[in-house]
N, C-alpha and C positions, 0 to 999 in steps of 0.2 A: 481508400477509405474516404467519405463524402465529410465536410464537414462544416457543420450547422452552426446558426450561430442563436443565440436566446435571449433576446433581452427581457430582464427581469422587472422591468419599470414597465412594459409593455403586456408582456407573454402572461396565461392563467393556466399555463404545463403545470401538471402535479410531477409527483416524483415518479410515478409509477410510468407516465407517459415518455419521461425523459430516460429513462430507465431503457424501455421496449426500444428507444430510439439507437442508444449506444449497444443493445443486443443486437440489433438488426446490423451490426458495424460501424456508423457513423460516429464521428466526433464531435461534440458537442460544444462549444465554445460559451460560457454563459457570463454576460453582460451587462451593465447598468448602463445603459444608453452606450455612449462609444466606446466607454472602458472595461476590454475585457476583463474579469474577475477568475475566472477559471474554467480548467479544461477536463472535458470528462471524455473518457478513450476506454474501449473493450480491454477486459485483460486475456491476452492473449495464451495460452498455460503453453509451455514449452515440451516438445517430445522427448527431447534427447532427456537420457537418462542419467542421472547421478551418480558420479563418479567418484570413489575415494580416492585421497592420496594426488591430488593433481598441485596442491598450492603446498608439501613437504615443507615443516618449519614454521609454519603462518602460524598455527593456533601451537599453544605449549601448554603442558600440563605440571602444574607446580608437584614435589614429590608426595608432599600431603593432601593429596587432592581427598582422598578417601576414608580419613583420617575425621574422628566426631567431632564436630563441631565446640567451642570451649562454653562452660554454663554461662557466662556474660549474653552472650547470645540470643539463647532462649528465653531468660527471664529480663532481659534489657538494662542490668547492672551499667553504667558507665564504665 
């Protein structure tokens, strides 16, 4: 991945152009003269596919999960 650098005090890039730049792969480094500011990078979508049941125990489910909600709720009683 190539990666660019922008300075904003300089540069007259729209967003559309900085945009095509990061599709094209490159990382974009964007700049106020020598301080960089922020990084913009392709999001890369992952193949592997989603797997239940890998992190057992992580997430828990209280026993009333399914259970109505009490009228305080809805109407915003304190």
């Amino acid at each position: 991945m190539l990666t660019k650098q922008v300075d904003l005090r300089k540069s007259q890039i729209n967003l559309h152009d900085l945009l095509t730049l990061v599709q094209e792969g490159n990382e974009v480094v964007l700049t106020e003269g020598a301080n960089p500011l922020a990084r913009v990078i392709p999001i890369t979508p992952s193949n592997a596919p989603r797997m239940a049941g890998l992190h057992p125990g992580v997430i828990q489910t209280s026993e009333d999960f399914d259970e109505p909600l009490p009228e305080e709720f809805w109407v915003g009683t304190p």
